[in-house]
N, C-alpha and C positions, 0 to 999 in steps of 0.2 A: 837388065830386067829379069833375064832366066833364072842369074843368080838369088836375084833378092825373091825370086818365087819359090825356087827350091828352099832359099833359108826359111821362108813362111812353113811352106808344106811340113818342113824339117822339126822348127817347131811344136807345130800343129801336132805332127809326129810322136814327140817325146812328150807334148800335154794329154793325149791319148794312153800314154802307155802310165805316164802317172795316176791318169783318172782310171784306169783297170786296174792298175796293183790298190788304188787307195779302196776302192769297190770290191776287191777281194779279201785286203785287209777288214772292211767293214763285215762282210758277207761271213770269214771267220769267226770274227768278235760276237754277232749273233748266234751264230751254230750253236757257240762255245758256250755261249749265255742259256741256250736253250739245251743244251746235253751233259753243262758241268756238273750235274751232280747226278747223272749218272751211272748206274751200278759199276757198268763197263771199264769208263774213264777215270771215276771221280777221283781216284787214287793218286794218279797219274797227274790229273790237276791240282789236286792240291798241293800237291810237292813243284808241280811247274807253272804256278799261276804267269811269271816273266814268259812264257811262252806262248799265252794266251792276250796281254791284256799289256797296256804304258804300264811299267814301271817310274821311279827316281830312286836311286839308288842310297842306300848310307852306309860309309864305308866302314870295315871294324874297327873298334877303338886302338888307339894307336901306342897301348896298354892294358892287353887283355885281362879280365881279371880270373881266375880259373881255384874253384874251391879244392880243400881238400876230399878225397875219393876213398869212400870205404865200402866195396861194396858187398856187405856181408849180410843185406837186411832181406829176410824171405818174406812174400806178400800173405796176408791173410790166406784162408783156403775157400771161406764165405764169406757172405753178407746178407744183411736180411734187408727188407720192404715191406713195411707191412709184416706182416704175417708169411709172408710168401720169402725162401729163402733161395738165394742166388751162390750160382758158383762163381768166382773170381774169375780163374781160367778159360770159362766159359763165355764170362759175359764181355770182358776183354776181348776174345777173338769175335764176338756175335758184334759187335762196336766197332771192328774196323780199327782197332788200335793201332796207330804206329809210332807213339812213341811215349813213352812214360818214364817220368823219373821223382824220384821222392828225395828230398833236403832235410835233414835234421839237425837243427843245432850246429847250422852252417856247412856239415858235409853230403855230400852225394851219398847214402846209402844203398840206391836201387837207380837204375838206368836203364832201360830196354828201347828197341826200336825193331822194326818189324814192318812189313809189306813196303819197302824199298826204304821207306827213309833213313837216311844216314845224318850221323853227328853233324856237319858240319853241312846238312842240305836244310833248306828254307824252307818252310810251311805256312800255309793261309792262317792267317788268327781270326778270322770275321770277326765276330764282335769282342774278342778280349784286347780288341785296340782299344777299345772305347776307354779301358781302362791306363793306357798310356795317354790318351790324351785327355784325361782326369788329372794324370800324372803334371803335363803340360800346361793346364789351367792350374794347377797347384802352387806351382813354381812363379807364372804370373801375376797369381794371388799376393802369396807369398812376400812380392816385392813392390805390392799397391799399384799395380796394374789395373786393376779395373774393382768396382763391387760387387759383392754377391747380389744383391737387389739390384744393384743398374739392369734398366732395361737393355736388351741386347740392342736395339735399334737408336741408342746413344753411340754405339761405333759401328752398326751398322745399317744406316738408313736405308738401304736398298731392301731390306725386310720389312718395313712398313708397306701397311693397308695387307701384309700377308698374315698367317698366322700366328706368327709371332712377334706382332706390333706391339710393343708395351711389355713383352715376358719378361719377370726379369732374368737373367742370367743362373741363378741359381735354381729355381725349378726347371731351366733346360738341363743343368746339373742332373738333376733328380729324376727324370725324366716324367715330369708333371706339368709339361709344356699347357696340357691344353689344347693341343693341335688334332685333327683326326686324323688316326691313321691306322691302319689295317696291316700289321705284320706275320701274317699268315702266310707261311710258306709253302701248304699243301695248297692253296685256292691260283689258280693256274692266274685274276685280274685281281688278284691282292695287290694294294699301295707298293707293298714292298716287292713285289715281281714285276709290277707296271716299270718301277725304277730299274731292274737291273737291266731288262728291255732298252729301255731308254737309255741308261748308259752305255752299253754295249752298241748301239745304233750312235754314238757320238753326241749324246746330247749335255752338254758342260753340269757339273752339279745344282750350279745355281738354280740354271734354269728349272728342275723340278720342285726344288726345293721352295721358290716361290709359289708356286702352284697351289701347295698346301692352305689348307682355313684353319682356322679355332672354331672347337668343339665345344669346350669349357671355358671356366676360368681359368686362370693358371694355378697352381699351386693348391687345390684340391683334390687333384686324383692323380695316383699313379699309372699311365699307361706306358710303354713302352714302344718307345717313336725312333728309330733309328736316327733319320734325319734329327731328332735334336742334336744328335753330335755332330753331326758334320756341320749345323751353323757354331757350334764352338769351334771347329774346325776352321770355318772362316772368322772367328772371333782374334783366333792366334794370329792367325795371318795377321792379320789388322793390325793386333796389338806390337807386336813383333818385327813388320816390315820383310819377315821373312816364308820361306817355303816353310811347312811341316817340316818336312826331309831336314831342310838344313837347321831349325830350329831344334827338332827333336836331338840331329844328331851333335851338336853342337852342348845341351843341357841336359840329354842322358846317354843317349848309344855313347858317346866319349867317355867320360866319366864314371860314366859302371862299368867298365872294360869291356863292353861284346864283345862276343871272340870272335863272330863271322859280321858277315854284311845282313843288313835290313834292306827291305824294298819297300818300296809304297803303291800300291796302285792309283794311275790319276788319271784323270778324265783330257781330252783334248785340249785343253787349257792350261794343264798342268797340275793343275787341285787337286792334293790328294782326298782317295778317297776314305777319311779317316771314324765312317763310323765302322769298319772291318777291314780294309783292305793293306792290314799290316803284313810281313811275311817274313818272319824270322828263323831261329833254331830251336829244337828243342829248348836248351840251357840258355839262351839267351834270353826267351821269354822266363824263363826261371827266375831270372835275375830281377824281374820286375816284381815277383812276389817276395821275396828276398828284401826288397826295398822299403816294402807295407811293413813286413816282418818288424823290422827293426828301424822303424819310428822314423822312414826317410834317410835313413844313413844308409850309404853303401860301400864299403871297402873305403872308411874314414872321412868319405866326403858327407856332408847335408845336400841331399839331392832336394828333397820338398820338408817342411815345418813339420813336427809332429803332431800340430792342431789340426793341420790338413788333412795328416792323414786320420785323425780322431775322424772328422766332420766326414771326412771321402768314404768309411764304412761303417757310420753311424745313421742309421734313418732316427731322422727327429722331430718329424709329425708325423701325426696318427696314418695318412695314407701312405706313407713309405714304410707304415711295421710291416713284418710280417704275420700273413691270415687276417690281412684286414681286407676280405674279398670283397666290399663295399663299399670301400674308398680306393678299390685296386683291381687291375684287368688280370693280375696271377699273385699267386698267394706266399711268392718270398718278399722279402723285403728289400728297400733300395739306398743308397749311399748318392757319394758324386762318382755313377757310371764301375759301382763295385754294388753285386749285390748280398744281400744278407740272408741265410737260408731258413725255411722255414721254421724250421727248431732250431735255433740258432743258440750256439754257445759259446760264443764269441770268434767264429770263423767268418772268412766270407770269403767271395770268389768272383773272378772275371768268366765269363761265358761265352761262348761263340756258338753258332749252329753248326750241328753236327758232330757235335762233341768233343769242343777245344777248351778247356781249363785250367786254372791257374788257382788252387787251390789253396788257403790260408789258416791255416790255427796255429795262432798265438799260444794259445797256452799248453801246446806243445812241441811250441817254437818247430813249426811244419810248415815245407809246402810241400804240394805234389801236382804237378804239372802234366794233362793228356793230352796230345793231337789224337786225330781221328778222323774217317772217312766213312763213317754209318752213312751209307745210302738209305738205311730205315728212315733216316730223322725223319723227313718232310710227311712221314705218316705218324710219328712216334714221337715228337719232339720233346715234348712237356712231359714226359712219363719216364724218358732218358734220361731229360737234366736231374728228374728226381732222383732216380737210380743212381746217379752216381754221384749226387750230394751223396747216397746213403751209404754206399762203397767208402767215401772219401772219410767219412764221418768214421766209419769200426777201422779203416785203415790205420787213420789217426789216433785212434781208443789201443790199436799194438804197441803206440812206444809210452 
């Protein structure tokens, strides 16, 4: 009898010490959620999100692919906005730059990194996932997986009676869901703060993601809904039977040769969280612009169709041009989950907050790729992305 109480107590014991570390675990995950993007740490987090937050890991292609290096290219000295003209050097260090690198014509001409980052250390992409898993739905497309007009709620019925009962698939593409949502990251009960709250507290993505209503119709206005990606997110899964992680790394991280590991951030369930929570390399993410460049070919393989990639940075109704402020909640234009800049001359670009980019011109066969840790954004957002479309644009006008 003594025994079998000590083994109770023993128990009892060790369920104690699990429910404090898991309580602390959690109690982290809040702090972090409520201080990552500040001034102090933000650097710090974003080069170590695996230190904050579940990962799933993807390991590097087991064929790295690594371009030719010339690196002789000097950066502009200005740029202008408007009327109002910017230093380079200036505005780079005032942005929190840590890593920049420009591709011409398939070689590395310019490389820099800065306030710790290192080559081969990972970085938060926030929303320039959105455009791998563009990438991901491309490829599925691709092979008659699913329609662009199929309603989402054809594979996945646990979204009906929610806000995207009946959407089809391709204005969640476009982000023209129709859903309300508020992605204001200065407003402390913005939609999009309420979730990171809530994920950091453990709550699985679905869960939120049901929650959401329809605002509109679909497919008249462009707004900019985060969660539309992540129900594409659950769309792969579906389709697929597989993790993101293992899907993605299976159909690109392999096959474009990454040279390091990807992470994914996931929620207690394991779901990634793929409307941002990518975390790569500098050059790695490179390689995703690399891939638009040249029509879905990557280092001789067809990674996605070249119709896709037409259709992925083409807006082709009137609410996805760009400066159609009236059938749009901001004034660049949109693709599938790539967007199209407001003077656009056949460029376009993946985005994240804070100033992550993966920048595109074709017709000077360019990318140029920035991480960044501006703690300004959350007052400055809209006014940075412009700025450095406008950077990106006379950088490009050099070669």
């Amino acid at each position: 009898m003594i025994k079998i109480t000590l083994r109770l107590i023993g128990i009892l014991l060790i369920l104690a010490i699990l429910y404090g570390l898991y309580n602390i675990k959690l109690i982290k995950r809040v702090y972090h959620s409520i201080t990552l993007f500040d001034e102090e740490v933000i650097i710090q987090n974003f080069q170590n999100m695996a230190d904050i937050v579940d990962v799933s890991i993807m390991e590097a292609s087991s064929t790295p692919y690594q371009w030719d290096v010339r690196l002789d290219h000097e950066l502009i000295d200005t740029f202008y906005y408007g009327d109002s003209l910017y230093i380079v050097d200036d505005y780079l260090e005032h942005t929190v730059t840590e890593g920049l690198m420009i591709i011409h014509r398939d070689t590395v001409v310019y490389e820099s990194y800065s306030n710790d980052l290192q080559p081969d250390e990972t970085h938060i992409s926030w929303s320039m996932a959105k455009s791998f898993v563009a990438t991901m739905m491309g490829i599925l497309h691709d092979e008659g997986r699913y329609g662009l007009m199929d309603p989402i709620t054809k594979y996945l019925p646990e979204l009906k009676h929610t806000g995207y009962d009946g959407v089809p698939i391709k204005h969640i593409l476009q982000m023209s869901s129709g859903v309300g949502y508020d992605e204001d990251y200065s407003k402390f009960n913005s939609d999009i703060n309420r979730f990171g709250r809530a994920f950091a507290a453990g709550a699985p993505l679905i869960d939120f993601v049901t929650t959401l209503e329809s605002e509109r119709e679909s497919g008249t206005y462009n707004h900019y809904v985060s969660m539309d990606t992540q129900v594409l997110g659950f769309l792969i899964r579906k389709l697929t039977g597989q993790s993101i992680t293992e899907y993605m790394h299976s159909r690109i991280w392999e096959p474009m040769g990454m040279e390091n590991h990807g992470e994914w951030i996931v929620d207690n369930t394991g779901m990634e969280m793929v409307l941002g929570g990518l975390n790569a390399t500098l050059r790695d993410y490179a390689k995703l612009g690399l891939l638009y460049l040249n029509g879905g070919r990557y280092n001789d393989t067809q990674i996605i169709s070249e119709e896709w990639v037409d259709m992925a940075t083409t807006p082709d109704a009137p609410h996805l041009m760009p400066n159609q402020t009236e059938l749009s909640s901001n004034h660049h234009g949109y693709g599938f989950q790539w967007w199209v800049p407001q003077y656009d001359d056949g460029d376009y670009l993946a985005g994240g907050i804070y100033n992550q980019f993966i920048y595109v011109q074709p017709d000077k066969d360019l990318v140029i790729v920035k991480l960044s840790a501006n703690h300004n954004y959350k007052y400055h957002g809209q006014i940075t992305k412009d700025l450095h479309i406008a950077m990106f644009k006379e950088m490009a006008e050099s070669f």
